[in-house]
DOSEBA-346207 format. One record per residue (C-alpha): x, y, z; residue number from 1. Coordinates in nm, 4 decimals, always signed. Last residue first. Example, Ala and Ser with C-alpha at 12.3 -4.5 7.8 and 13.67 -1.06 7.14 Angstrom:
         xx         yy         zz   fivo
    +1.3670    -0.1060    +0.7140      2
    +1.2300    -0.4500    +0.7800      1
//
This chain:
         xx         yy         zz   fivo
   +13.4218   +12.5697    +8.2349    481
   +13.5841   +12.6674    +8.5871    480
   +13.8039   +12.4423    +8.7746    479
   +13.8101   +12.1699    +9.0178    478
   +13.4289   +12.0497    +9.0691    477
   +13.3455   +11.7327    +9.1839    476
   +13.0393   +11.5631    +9.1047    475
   +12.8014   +11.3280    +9.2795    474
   +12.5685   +11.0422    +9.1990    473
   +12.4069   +10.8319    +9.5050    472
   +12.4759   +10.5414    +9.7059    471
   +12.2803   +10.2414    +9.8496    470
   +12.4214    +9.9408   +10.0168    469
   +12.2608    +9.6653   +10.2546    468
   +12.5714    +9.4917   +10.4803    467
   +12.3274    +9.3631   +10.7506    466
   +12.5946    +9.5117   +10.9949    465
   +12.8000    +9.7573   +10.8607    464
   +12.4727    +9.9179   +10.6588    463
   +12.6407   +10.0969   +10.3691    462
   +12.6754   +10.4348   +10.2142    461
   +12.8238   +10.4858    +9.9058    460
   +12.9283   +10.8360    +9.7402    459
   +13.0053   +10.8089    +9.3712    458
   +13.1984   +10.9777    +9.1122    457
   +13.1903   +11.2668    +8.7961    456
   +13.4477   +11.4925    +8.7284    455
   +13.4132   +11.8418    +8.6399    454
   +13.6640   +12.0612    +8.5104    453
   +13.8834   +11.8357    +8.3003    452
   +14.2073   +11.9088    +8.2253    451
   +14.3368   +11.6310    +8.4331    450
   +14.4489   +11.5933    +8.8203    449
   +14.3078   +11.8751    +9.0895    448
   +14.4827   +11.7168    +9.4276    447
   +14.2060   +11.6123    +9.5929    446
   +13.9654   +11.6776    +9.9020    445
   +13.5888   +11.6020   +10.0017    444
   +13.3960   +11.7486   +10.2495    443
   +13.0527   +11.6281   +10.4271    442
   +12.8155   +11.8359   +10.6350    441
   +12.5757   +11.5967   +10.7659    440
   +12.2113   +11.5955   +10.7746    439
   +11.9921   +11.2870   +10.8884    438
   +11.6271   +11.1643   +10.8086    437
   +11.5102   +10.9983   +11.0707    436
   +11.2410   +10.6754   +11.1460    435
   +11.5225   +10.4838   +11.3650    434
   +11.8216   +10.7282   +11.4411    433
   +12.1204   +10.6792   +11.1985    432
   +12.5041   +10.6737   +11.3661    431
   +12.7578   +10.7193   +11.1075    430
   +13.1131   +10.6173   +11.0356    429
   +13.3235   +10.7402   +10.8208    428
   +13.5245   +10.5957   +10.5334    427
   +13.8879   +10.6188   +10.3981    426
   +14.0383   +10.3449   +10.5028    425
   +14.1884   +10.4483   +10.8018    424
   +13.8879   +10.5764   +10.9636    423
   +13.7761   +10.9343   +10.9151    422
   +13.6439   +11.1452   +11.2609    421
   +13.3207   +11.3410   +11.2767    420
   +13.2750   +11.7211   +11.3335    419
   +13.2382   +11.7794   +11.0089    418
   +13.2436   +11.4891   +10.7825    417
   +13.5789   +11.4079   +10.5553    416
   +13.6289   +11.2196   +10.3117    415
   +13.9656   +11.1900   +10.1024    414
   +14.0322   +11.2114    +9.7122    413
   +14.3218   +10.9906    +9.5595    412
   +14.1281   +10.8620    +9.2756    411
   +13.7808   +10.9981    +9.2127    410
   +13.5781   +10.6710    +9.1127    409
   +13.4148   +10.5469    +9.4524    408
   +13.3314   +10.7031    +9.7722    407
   +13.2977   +10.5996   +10.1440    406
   +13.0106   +10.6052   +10.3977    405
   +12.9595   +10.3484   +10.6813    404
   +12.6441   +10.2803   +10.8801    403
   +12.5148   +10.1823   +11.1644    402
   +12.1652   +10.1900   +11.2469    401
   +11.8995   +10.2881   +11.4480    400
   +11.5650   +10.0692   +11.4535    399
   +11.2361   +10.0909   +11.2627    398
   +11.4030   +10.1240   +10.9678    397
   +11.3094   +10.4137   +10.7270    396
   +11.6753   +10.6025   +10.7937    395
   +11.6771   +10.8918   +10.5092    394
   +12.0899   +11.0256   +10.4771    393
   +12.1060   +11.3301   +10.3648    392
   +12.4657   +11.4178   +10.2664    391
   +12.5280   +11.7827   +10.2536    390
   +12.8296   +11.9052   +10.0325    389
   +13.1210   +12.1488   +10.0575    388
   +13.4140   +12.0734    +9.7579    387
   +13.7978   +12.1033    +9.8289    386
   +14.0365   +12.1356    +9.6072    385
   +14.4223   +12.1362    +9.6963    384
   +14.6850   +12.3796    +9.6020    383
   +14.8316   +12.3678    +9.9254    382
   +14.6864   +12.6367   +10.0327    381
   +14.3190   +12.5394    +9.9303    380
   +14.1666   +12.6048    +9.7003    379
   +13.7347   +12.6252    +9.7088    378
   +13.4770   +12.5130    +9.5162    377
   +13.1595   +12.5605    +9.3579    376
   +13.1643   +12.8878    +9.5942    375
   +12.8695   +12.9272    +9.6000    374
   +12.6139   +12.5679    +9.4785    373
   +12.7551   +12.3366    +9.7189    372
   +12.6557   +11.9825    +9.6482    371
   +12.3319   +11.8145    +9.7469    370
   +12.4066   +11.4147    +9.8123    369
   +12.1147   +11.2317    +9.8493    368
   +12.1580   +10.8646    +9.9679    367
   +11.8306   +10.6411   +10.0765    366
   +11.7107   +10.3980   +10.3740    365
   +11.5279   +10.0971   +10.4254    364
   +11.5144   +10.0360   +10.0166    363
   +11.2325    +9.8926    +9.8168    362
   +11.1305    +9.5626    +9.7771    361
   +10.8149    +9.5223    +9.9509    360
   +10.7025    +9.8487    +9.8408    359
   +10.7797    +9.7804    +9.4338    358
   +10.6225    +9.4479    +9.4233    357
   +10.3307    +9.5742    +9.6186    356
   +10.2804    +9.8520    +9.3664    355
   +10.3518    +9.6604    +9.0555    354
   +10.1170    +9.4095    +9.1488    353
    +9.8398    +9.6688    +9.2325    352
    +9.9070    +9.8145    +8.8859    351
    +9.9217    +9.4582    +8.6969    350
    +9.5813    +9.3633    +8.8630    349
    +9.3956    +9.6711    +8.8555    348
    +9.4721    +9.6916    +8.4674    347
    +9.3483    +9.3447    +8.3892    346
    +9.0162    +9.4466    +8.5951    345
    +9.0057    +9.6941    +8.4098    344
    +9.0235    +9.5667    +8.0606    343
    +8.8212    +9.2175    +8.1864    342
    +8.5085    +9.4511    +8.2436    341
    +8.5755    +9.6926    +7.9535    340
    +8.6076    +9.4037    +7.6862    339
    +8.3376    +9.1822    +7.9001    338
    +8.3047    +8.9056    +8.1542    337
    +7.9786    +8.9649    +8.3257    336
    +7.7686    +8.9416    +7.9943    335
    +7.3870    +8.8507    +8.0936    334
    +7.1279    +8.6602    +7.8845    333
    +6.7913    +8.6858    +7.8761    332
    +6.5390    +8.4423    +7.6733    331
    +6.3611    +8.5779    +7.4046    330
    +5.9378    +8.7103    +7.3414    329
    +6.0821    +9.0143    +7.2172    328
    +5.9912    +9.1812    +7.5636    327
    +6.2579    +8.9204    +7.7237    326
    +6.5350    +9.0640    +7.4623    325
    +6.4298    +9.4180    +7.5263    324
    +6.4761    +9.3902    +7.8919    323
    +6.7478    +9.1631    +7.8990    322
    +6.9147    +9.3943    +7.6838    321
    +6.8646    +9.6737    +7.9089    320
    +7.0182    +9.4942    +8.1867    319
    +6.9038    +9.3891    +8.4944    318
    +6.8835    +9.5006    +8.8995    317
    +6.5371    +9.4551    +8.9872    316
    +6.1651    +9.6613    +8.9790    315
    +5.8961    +9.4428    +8.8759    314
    +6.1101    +9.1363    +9.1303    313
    +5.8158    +9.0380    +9.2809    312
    +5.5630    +8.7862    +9.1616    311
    +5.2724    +8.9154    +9.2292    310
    +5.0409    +8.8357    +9.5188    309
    +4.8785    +9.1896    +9.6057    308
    +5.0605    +9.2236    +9.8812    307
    +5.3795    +9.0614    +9.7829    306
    +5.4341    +9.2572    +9.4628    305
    +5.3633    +9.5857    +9.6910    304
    +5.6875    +9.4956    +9.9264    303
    +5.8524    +9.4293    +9.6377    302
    +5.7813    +9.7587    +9.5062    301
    +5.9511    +9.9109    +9.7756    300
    +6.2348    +9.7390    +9.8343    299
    +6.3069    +9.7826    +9.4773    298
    +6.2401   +10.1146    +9.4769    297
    +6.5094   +10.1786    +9.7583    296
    +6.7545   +10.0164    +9.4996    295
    +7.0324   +10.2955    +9.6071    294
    +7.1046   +10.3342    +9.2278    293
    +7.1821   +10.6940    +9.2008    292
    +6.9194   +10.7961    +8.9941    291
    +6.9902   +11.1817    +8.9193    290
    +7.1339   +11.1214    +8.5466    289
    +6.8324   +10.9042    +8.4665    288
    +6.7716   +10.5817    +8.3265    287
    +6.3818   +10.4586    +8.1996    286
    +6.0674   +10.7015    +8.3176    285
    +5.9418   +10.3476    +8.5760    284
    +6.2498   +10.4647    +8.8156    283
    +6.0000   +10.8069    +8.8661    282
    +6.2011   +11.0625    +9.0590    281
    +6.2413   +11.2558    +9.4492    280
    +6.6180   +11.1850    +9.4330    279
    +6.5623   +11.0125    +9.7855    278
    +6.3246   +10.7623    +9.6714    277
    +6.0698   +10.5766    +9.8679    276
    +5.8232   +10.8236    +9.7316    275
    +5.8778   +10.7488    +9.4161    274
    +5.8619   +10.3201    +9.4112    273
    +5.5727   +10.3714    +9.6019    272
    +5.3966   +10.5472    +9.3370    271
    +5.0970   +10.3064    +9.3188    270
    +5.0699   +10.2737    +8.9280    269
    +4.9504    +9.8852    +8.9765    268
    +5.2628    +9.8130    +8.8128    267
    +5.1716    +9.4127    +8.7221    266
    +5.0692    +9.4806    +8.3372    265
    +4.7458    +9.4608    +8.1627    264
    +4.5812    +9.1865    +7.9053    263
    +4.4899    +8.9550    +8.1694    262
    +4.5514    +9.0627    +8.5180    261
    +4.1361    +8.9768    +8.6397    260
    +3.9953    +9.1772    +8.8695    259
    +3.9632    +8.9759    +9.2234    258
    +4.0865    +9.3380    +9.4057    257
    +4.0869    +9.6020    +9.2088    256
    +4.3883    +9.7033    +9.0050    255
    +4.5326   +10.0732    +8.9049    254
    +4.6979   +10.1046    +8.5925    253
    +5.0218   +10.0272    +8.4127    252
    +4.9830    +9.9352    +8.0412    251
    +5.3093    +9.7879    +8.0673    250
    +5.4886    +9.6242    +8.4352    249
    +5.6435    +9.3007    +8.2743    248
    +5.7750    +9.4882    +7.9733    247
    +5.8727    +9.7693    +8.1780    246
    +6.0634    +9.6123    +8.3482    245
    +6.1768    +9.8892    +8.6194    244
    +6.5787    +9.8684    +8.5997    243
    +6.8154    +9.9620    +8.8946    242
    +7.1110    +9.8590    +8.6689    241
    +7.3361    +9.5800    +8.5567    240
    +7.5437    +9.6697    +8.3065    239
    +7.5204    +9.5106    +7.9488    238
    +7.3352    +9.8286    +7.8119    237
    +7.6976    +9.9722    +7.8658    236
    +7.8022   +10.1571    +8.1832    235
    +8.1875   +10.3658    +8.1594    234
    +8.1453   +10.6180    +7.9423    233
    +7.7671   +10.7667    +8.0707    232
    +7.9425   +10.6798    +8.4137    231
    +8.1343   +11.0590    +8.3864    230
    +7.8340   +11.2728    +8.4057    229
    +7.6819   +11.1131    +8.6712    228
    +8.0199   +11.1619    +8.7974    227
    +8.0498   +11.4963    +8.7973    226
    +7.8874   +11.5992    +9.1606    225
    +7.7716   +11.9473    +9.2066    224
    +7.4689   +11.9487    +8.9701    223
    +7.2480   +11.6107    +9.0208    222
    +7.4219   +11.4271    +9.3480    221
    +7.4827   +11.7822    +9.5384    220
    +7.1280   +11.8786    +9.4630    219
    +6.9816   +11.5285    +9.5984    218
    +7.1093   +11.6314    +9.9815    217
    +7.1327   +12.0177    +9.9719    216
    +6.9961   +12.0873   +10.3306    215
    +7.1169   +11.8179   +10.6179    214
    +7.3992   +11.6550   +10.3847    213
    +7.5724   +11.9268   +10.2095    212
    +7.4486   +12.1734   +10.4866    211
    +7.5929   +12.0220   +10.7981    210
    +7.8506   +11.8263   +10.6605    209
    +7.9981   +12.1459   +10.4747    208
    +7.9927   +12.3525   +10.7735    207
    +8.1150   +12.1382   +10.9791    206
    +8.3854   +12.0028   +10.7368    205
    +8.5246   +12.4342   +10.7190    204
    +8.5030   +12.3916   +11.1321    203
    +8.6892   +12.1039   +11.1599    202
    +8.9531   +12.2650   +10.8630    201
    +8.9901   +12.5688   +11.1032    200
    +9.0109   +12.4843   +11.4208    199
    +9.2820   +12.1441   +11.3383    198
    +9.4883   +12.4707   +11.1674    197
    +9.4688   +12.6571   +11.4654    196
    +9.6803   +12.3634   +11.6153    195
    +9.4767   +12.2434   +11.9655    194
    +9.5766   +12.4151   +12.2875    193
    +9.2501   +12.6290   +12.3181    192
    +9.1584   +12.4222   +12.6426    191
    +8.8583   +12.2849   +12.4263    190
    +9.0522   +12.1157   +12.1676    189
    +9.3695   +11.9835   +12.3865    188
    +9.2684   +11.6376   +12.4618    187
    +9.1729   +11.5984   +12.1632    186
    +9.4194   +11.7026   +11.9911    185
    +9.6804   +11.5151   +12.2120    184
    +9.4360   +11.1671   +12.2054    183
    +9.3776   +11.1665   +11.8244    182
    +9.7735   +11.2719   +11.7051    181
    +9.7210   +11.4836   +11.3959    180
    +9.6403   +11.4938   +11.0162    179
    +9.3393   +11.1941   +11.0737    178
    +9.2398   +11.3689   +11.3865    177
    +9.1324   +11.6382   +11.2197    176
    +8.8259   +11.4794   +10.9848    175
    +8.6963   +11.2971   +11.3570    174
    +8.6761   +11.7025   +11.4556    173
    +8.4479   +11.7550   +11.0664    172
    +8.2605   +11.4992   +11.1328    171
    +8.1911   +11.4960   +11.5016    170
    +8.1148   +11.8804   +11.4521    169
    +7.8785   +11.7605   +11.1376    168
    +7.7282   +11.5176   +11.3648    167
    +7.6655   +11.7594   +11.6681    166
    +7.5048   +12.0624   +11.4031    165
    +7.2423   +11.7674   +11.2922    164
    +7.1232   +11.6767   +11.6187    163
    +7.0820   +12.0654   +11.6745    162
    +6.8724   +12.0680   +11.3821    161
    +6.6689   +11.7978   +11.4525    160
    +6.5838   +11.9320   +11.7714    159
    +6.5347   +12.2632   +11.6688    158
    +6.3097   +12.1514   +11.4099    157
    +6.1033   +11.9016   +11.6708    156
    +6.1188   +12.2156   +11.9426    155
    +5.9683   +12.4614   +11.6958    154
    +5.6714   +12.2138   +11.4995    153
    +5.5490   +12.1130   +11.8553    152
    +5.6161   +12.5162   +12.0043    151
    +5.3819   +12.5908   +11.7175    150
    +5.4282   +12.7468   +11.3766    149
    +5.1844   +12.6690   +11.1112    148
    +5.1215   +12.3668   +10.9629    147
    +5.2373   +12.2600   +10.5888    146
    +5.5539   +12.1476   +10.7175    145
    +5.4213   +11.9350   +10.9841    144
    +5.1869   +11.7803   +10.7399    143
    +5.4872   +11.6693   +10.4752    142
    +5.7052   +11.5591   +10.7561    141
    +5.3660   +11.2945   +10.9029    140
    +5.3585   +11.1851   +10.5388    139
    +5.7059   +11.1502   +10.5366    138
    +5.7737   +10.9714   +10.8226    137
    +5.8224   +11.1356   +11.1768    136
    +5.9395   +11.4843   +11.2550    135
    +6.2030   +11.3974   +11.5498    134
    +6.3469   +11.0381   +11.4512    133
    +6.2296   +11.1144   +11.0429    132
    +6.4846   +11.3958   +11.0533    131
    +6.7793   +11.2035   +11.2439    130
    +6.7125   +10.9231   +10.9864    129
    +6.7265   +11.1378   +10.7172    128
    +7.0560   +11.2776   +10.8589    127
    +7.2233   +10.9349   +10.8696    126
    +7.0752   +10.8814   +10.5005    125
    +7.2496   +11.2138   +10.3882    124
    +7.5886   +11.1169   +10.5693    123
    +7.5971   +10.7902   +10.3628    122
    +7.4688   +10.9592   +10.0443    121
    +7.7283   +11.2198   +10.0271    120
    +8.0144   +10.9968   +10.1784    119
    +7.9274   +10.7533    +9.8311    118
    +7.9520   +10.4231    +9.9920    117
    +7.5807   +10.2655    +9.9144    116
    +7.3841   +10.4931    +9.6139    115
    +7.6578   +10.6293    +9.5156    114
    +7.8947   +10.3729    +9.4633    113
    +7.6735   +10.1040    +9.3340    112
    +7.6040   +10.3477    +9.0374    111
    +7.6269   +10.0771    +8.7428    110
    +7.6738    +9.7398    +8.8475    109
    +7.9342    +9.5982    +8.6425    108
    +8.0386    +9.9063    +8.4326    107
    +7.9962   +10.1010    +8.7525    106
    +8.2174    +9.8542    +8.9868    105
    +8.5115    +9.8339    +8.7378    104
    +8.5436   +10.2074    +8.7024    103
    +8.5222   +10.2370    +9.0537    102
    +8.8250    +9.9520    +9.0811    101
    +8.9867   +10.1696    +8.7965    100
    +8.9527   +10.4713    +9.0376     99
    +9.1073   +10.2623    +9.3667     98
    +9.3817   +10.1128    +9.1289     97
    +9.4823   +10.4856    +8.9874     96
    +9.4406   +10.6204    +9.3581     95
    +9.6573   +10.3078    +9.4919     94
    +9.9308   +10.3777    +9.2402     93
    +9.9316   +10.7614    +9.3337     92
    +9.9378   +10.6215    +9.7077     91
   +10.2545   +10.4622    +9.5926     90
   +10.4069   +10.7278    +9.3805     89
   +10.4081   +10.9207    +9.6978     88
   +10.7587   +10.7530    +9.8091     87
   +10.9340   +11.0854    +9.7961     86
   +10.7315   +11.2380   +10.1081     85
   +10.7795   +10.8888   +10.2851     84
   +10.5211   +10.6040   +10.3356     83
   +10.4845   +10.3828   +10.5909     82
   +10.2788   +10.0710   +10.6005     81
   +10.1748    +9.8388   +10.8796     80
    +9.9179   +10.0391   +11.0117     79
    +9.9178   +10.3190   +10.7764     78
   +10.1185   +10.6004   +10.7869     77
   +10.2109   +10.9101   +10.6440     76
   +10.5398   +11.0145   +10.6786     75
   +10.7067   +11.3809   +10.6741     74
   +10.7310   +11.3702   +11.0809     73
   +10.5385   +11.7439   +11.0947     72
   +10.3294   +11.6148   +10.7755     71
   +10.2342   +11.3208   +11.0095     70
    +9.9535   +11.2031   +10.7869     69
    +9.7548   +10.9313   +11.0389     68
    +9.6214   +10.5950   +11.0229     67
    +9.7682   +10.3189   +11.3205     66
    +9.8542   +10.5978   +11.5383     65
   +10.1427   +10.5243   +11.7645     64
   +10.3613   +10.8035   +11.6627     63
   +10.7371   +10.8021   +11.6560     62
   +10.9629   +10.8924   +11.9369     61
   +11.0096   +10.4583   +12.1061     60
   +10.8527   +10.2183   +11.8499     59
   +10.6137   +10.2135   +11.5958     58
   +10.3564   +10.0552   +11.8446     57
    +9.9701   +10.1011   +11.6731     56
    +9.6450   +10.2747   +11.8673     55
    +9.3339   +10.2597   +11.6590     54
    +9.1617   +10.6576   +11.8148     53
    +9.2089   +10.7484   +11.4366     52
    +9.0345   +10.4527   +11.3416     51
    +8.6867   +10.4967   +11.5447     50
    +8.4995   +10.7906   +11.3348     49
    +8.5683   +10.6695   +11.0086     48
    +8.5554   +10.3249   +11.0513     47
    +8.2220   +10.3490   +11.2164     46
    +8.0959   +10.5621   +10.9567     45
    +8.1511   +10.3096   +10.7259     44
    +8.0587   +10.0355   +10.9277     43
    +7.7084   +10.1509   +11.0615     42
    +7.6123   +10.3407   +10.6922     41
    +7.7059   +10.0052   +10.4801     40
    +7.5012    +9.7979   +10.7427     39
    +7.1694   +10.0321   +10.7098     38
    +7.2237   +10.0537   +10.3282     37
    +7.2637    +9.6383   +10.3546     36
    +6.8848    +9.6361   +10.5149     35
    +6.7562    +9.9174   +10.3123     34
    +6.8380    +9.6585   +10.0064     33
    +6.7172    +9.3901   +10.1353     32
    +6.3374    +9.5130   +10.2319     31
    +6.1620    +9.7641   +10.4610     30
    +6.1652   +10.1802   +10.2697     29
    +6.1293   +10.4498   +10.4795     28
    +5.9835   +10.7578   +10.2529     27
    +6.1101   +11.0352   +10.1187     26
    +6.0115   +11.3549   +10.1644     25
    +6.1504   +11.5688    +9.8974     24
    +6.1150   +11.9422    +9.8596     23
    +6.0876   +12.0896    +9.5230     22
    +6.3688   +12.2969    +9.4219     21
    +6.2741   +12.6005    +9.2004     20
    +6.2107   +12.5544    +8.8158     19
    +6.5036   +12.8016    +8.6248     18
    +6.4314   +12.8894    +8.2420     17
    +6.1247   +13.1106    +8.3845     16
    +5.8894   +13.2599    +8.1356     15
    +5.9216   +13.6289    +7.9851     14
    +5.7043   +13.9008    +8.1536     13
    +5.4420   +14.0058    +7.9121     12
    +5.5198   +14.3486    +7.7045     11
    +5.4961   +14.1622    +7.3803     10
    +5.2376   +13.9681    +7.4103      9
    +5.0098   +14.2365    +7.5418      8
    +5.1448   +14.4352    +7.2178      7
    +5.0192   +14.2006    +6.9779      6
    +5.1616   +14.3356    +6.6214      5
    +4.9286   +14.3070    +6.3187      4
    +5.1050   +14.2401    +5.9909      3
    +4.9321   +14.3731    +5.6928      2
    +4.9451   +14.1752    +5.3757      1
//
């Protein structure tokens, strides 16, 4: 057998594994759903760029921003709340609740998050409408495009883009003011007063706003973003999703008017339901990774269900087993209260009440007591030992306070705080500022008694007036291992 080589094959240049973007124009959808995507976008971003300017009375030297990370103050507050550097556990408990309650949301609805809340998709619809404002719909976007260049086609880009530049610098300044006071940096930005820092991470969110949203839109949802990846473990065919019926809609086809709709489905194969969407694919090809569940389609098809007097609802939020059950000729049925759907709901519960019951109950104010590391001690002339420490004292009342500090299990040992004076029985007294975390040098003194090198006691520190306690572990040193 002779094997004959084809050397044009061969030589030929070898296909592309990469298909370039393809540009999508979507279209404005009327219905619901773009209704509540219009509300979602006008409170979210209006919560975003108004709260840092939300004015809040701590009282007298600490700020009166109701949301802002102090990292100079160490405290991160929240209009009522404040939470300390060591207190982070809480805002880890509110990430764990605010992921389960995602969790929760996706199993139930599928990607209701993206396609309402999602900052991508918010900021993306926001420049959509800035595009469709200067360059029209997308018909009138796709002809523009295709023309060649004219001042028209040059001042409506410009335009747009310029638009585009202002909402990423309001992004990415409104981003600043959430790590610093709103009216100072402000007020300061275009004097050259500002932190450099407040410079540099506005102008790192301008740059991402502006090309995230105004020229990478779907790409971010389909490769950047994991969580497509991530809901394929948390949906079930019991979730509701953006679902085209398919066995309402099947055999598709177009329909003339007065034809009869025997035999045939409702989808008149129209392709609204694609070029309303901003992921630029067919809902009618089943679930995708790219669909993001905005429900634009919906809207859409509705509108078409109406016009040619079908009942709408081709395209709705449903299950997959109510699809194949209603295609089998059975009646629906829907599973809200589930294994996964009661497990994290169960799990937001306990968390959130372990959180609040935690913050509500903790401590106004904490003990640390660092000891001396060189020399571990020191002898004194009279054959006393002393030991250097550094009590830290963390004041998270609202008010100054009074407090008294004495310790407990190291017989015959006195207390001493630098530059301070000790009362008769053995304490000092302290002076806390409201909001402060205080340093003192403290000293403590005792005839060395026992064999024993270490020995182990306690400072306390208490509130004279509303008589709250908290103390810490110490050790004393009097002799080497």
């Amino acid at each position: 057998m002779t094997t004959v080589i084809d050397h044009t094959k061969s030589n030929a240049t070898p296909p592309s594994l990469y298909e370039g973007r393809k540009q999508i124009y979507p279209k404005l959808a009327h219905g619901k759903f773009r209704m509540i995507k219009w509300v979602v976008m006008a409170v979210t971003l209006g919560i975003y760029y108004a709260l840092p300017w939300i004015r809040w009375n701590r009282g007298e030297g600490i700020p009166d921003q109701a949301v802002l990370a102090d990292f100079e103050g160490e405290k991160f507050y929240f209009f009522w709340f404040e939470i300390w550097p060591q207190e982070l556990y809480y805002l880890a408990g509110l990430l764990i609740i605010g992921a389960l309650g995602l969790f929760l949301v996706t199993s139930l609805f599928g990607r209701a998050w993206c396609g309402y809340t999602c900052p991508q998709t918010v900021w993306t619809d926001l420049y959509i409408w800035v595009e469709r404002a200067f360059e029209g719909d997308r018909a009138a976007r796709m002809r523009l495009d295709a023309q060649p260049w004219s001042f028209n086609k040059a001042w409506r880009k410009l335009g747009k883009h310029l638009i585009w530049l202002v909402i990423a610098f309001w992004t990415g300044g409104a981003f600043v003011l959430y790590w610093h006071d709103a009216p100072t940096v402000a007020k300061g930005w275009f004097t050259g007063e500002a932190p450099l820092t407040a410079y540099f991470f506005a102008g790192i969110l301008t740059f991402t706003t502006y090309f995230l949203a105004g020229w990478m839109r779907e790409q971010v949802c389909t490769y950047m973003c994991p969580w497509p990846r991530i809901q394929g473990a948390l949906t079930d065919e019991n979730a509701l999703n953006v679902t085209y019926r398919f066995d309402r809609g099947e055999p598709r086809g177009p329909h003339r008017k007065n034809e009869s709709w025997e035999g045939r489905g409702d989808c008149i194969d129209c392709k609204q339901c694609v070029q309303v969407c901003p992921m630029g694919i067919d809902i009618r090809d089943g679930a995708q990774l790219e669909c993001i569940h905005c429900a634009l389609c919906i809207d859409a098809c509705d509108d078409i269900m109406k016009k040619i007097g079908r009942p709408t609802g081709l395209i709705a939020y449903d299950t997959d087993i109510a699809v194949a059950e209603r295609a089998a000729g059975r009646k629906p049925t829907y599973k809200i209260f589930r294994v996964r759907t009661m497990l994290y709901a169960t799990l937001m519960l306990i968390i959130a009440a372990m959180v609040g019951f935690g913050y509500f109950n903790k401590s106004t104010f904490e003990v640390n007591v660092l000891k001396d590391r060189s020399p571990p001690f020191v002898r004194l002339s009279s054959g006393d030992i002393r030991n250097g420490y550094t009590l830290k004292l963390v004041n998270k009342a609202s008010g100054r306070r009074h407090v008294a500090v004495e310790i407990d299990g190291l017989d015959g040992a006195s207390l001493q705080m630098v530059g301070l004076e000790t009362e008769e029985n053995g304490t000092v007294e302290l002076d806390l500022g409201a909001h402060r975390v205080e340093r003192f040098r403290m000293l403590v003194t005792r005839t060395p008694e026992g064999t024993a090198p270490r020995v182990n006691y306690t400072v306390i520190v208490r509130d004279t007036e509303t008589g709250e306690a908290e103390d810490a572990a110490a050790v004393f040193v009097q002799g080497e291992n």
